[in-house]
C-alpha positions in Angstrom: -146.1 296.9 -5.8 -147.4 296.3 -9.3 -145.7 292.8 -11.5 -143.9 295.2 -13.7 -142.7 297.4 -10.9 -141.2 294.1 -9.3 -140.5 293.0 -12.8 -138.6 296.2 -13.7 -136.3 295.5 -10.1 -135.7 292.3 -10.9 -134.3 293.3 -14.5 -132.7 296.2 -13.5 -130.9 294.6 -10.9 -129.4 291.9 -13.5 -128.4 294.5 -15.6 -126.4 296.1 -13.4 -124.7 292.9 -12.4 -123.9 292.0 -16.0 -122.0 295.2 -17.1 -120.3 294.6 -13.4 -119.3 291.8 -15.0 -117.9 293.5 -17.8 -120.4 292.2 -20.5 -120.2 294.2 -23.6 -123.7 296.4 -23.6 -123.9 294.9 -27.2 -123.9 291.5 -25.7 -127.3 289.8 -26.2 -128.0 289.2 -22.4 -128.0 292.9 -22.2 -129.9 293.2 -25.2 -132.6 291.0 -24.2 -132.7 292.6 -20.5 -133.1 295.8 -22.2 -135.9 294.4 -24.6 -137.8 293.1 -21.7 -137.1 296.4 -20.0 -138.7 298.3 -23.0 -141.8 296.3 -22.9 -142.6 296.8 -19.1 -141.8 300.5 -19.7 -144.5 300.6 -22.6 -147.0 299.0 -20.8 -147.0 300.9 -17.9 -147.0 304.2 -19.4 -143.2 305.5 -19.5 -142.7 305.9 -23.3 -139.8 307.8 -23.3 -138.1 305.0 -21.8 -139.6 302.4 -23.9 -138.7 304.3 -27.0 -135.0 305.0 -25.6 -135.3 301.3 -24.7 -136.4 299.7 -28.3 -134.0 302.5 -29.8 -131.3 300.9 -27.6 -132.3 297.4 -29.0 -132.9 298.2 -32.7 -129.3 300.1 -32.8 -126.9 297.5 -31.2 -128.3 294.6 -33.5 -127.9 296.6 -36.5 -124.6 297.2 -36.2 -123.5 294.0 -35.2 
């Protein structure tokens, strides 16, 4: 298993846990996880994610 397939895991994994939590998905913790989320999913080839994933990013913070 590649970094950024453990990496992605790992993130995923503490996402889910947060919005258990009930953390807004505009909270920045999600934010950030999803940021870091992006950038594994651009560098290993799964732009539609990435794209979804900066989209994601780019959307909540401007309309904070």
């Amino acid at each position: 298993m590649t970094v950024f397939r453990k990496s992605e895991r790992l993130y995923l994994s503490v996402l889910e846990r947060e919005l258990a939590r009930g953390v807004p998905k505009d909270a920045n913790s999600v934010v950030d996880i999803s940021l870091k989320l992006a950038q594994i999913y651009k560098e290993t080839n799964q732009l539609k994610k990435a794209e979804e994933g900066f989209l994601f990013c780019i959307e909540t913070q401007v309309h904070l």
